[in-house]
C-alpha positions, 0 to 999 in steps of 0.5 A: 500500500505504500508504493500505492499511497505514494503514487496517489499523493504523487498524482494530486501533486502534479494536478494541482501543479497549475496553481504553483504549490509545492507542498505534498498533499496528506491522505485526509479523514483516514483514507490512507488507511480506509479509503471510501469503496465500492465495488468499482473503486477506491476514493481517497481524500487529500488535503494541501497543507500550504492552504492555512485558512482551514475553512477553504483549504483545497481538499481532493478526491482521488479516485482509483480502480478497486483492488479487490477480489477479481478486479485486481489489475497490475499496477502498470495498468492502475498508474497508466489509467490514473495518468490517462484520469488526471490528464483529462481532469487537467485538460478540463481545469485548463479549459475553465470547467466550473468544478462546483456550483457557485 
């Protein structure tokens, strides 16, 4: 789970990479070690700890294929569907995609 947990951290690193952070994001609520899941997928909340201001601190989820059972894939194909999601995430920041209601 480490090498997983990293590669995670890694990912929302880069994506946020647009806004000029340079501090590496922490698992958040425990989903390092609990992650939200479903049958399809793991979610796991990170938290940017160069936002001070608590109440506007940018938290993400990130969203990665479940590991369980039959669904288990090797960790080239989850790295490379990861890459595939967080470039087209990015391509949608960089064309000014409203992320959440006003």
């Amino acid at each position: 789970m480490a090498a997983q947990s990293s590669k995670i951290l890694d990912i929302a690193k880069a994506l946020r990479g647009g806004d000029g952070a340079s501090a590496i994001p922490a698992f958040w609520f425990g989903t390092n070690d609990t992650p939200i899941s479903n049958s399809l997928y793991d979610i796991y909340a990170v938290r940017f700890p160069d936002d001070k201001d608590t109440t506007t601190a940018a938290t993400w989820a990130i969203r990665i294929p479940s590991q369980k059972g039959s669904n288990t894939l090797p960790p080239e194909s989850i790295t490379a569907m990861m890459e595939a999601e967080m470039g087209i995430l990015a391509e949608l920041n960089d064309k000014g995609f409203p992320w959440s209601p006003g």
